[in-house]
N, C-alpha and C positions, 0 to 999 in steps of 0.2 A: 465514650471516645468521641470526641470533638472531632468533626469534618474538618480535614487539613490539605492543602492544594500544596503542590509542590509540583514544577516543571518538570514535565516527565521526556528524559533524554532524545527521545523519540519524535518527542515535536519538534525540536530545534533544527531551524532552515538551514543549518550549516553540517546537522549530524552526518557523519564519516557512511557513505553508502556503504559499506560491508555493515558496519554496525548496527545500522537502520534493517539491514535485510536478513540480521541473527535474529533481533526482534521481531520481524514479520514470520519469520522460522517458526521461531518459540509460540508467537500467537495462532499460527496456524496449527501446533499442536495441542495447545487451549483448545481452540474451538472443536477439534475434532473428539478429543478424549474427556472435554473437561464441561461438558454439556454446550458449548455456544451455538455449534451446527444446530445440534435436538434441538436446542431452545428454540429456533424457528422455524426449524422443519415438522415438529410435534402439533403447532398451533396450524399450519397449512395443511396438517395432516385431518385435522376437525375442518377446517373451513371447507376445504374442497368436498366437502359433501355438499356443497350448496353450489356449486361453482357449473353454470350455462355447461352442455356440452358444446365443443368445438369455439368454445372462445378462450381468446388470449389473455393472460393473465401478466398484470404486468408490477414489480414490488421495486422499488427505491430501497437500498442499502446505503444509510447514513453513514459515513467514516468508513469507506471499507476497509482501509488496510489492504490486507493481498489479493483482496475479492473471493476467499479462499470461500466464506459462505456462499455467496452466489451461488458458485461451483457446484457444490456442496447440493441447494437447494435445485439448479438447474437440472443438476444428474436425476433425483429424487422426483421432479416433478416428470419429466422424460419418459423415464420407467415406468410413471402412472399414465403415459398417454396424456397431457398435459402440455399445454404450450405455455411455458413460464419465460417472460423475457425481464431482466434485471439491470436497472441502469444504477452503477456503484459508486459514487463521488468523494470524495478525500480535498482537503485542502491543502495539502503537503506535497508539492510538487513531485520530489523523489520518488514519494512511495505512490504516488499516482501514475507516473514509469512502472514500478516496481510491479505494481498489480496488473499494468495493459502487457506486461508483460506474462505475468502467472496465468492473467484467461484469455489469451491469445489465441488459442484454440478451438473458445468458445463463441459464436458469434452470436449466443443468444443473452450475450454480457457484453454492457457497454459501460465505462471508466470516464467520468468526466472531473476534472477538474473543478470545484465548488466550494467554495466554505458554507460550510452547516447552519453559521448565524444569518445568510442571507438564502435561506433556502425557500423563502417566499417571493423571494428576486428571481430564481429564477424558472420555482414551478407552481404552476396555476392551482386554485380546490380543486383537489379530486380528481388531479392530474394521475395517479397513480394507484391501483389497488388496495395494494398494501405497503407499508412505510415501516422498515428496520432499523435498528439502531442496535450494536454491541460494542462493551468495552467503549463507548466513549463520552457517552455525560459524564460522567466520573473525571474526566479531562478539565470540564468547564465549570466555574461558578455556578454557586443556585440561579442567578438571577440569567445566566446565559443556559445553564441547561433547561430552564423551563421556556426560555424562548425558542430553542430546539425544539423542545417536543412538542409545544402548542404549534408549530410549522409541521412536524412530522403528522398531526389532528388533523390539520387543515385540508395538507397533500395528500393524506389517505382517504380514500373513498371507500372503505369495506373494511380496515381493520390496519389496526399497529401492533408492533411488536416493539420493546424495549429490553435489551438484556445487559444487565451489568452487576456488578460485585457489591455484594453484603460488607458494611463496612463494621469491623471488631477486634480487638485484640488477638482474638485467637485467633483470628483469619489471617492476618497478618504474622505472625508468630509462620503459620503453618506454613507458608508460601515462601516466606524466606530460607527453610530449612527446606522445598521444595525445589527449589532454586540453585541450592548450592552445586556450583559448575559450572553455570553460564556465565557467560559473559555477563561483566558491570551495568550493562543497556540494562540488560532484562530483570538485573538482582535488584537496578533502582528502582527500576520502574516499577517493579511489582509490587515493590512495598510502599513506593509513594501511591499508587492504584488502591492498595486497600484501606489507606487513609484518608482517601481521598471518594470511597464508594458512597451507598446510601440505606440509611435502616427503612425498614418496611412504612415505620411510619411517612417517613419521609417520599417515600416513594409513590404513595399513596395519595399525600398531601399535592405531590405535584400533581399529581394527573386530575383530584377536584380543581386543581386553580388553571388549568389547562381546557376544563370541560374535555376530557375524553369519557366518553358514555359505555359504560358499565367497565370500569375498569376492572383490573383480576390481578392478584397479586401473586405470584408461584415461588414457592421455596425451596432450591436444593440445597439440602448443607452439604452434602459430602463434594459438590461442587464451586463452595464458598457464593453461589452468585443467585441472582432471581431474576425473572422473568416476570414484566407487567403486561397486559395486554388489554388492548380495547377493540370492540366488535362491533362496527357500526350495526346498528339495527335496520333489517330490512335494505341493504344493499344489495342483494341480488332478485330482490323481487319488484323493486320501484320498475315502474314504467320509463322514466328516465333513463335506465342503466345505458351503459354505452353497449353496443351490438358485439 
C-alpha cells in the first residue's frame, strides 16, 4: 500500500469550530485508550531513572491538538515528584484556542501558536529536554516530515519521542468500521490518516537520514500505531548539562 496524502478535514483554516472540537474529542480518546498517552509516558517512565534530583524537566509537544497529552504526562510526572513543564505548539489557530483552553488549569502547560516546519525559527539546540511528536508527520510529505523531525533532533537535548500510525490495508479496514457513528470529520480523517502513515521501514529510514542516535523502533498492533524513539547518550551526565 502506496503512501497517499489526502487533506485531512481538520486542518482546514476555515473548519466549522464544533467539528474541529468532535475531532479533538475523538482524538483525545485515541490517545487515552488507544496507546498515545503510554506511548510517551512509558519512555519518561525509563528515562527518569537518570533524571538530576530536584531539576526541572522541560518536553516540547509538537502539534498538540488538545494538549490532552501534556495533561496526561504533567499528572504522571506530579505523582512522581517530578517537575515537568511542557510547552504545546499547533499551527492551527482554532485548535490552539481550543487547547489553551482544555489546559487552562494547568499552569505547568503553555500553548503557543508555531508551525512545526519553522520550529528551528523559533527554538534554539537543546532548547528543550525532550521533543514529542503524535499523530502528525503522517499530516506532511516525506520531504516535510523529515524536516520536522530532524528539528525535533536538534531541539532535543536528552531524547525524542515520535508516535504515529502503521500504514496497511487492514488498519485501515479496521478503523473505518471503528468509526462507524462519528461524525464525517473524524470517519475521513481517519482513513485518509492511515493512508497516509508509515511502515517500519520507513520509519526507520527517516530517523538514519535525520541522524537521531540509537533510534528504536516499537510495535503495537492491537493499537494500529508505533512508537520511535532516540536517547541521546550521556545527556544527563555531561558536565555541560543545564542546572
Amino acid at each position: 500500500m502506496e503512501r497517499r496524502l489526502t487533506p485531512e478535514l481538520m486542518d482546514a483554516p476555515d473548519v466549522a469550530r464544533d467539528e474541529l472540537a468532535n475531532a479533538l474529542k475523538y482524538l483525545r480518546w485515541v490517545n487515552r485508550r488507544l496507546g498515545g498517552t503510554s506511548a510517551l509516558i512509558s519512555h519518561l517512565e525509563r528515562w527518569s531513572k537518570h533524571w538530576p534530583k530536584g531539576r526541572t524537566i522541560t518536553l516540547l509537544d509538537v502539534a498538540t491538538g488538545s494538549g490532552d497529552i501534556p495533561l496526561a504526562a504533567v499528572a504522571w510526572a506530579r505523582a512522581r515528584g517530578f517537575d515537568l513543564r511542557v510547552t504545546g505548539v499547533d499551527n492551527h489557530e482554532a485548535t490552539v484556542e481550543l487547547a489553551r483552553a482544555h489546559v487552562a488549569h494547568e499552569p505547568a502547560i503553555t500553548i503557543e501558536h508555531v508551525d512545526a516546519l519553522r520550529l528551528r525559527e523559533r527554538f534554539s539546540p537543546g532548547s528543550f529536554d525532550y521533543v514529542h511528536a503524535a499523530l502528525f508527520l503522517h499530516h506532511l510529505s516525506d520531504l516535510r516530515a523529515l524536516t520536522v523531525l530532524a528539528a525535533m533532533g536538534t531541539i532535543a537535548r536528552a531524547g525524542v519521542v515520535w508516535s504515529d500510525l502503521v500504514r496497511s490495508r487492514l488498519h485501515r479496514a479496521a478503523v473505518q468500521v471503528a468509526c462507524i457513528g462519528q461524525p464525517h470529520i473524524v470517519r475521513h480523517d481517519a482513513r485518509v490518516s492511515f493512508e497516509a502513515g508509515f511502515t517500519r521501514a520507513e520509519a526507520l529510514d527517516m530517523a538514519r537520514r535525520c541522524d537521531l542516535a540509537n533510534a528504536k523502533y516499537h510495535h503495537f498492533p492491537l493499537w494500529y500505531r508505533f512508537t520511535l524513539t532516540a536517547e541521546m547518550p550521556g545527556a544527563w551526565t555531561r558536565a555541560d548539562a543545564p542546572p
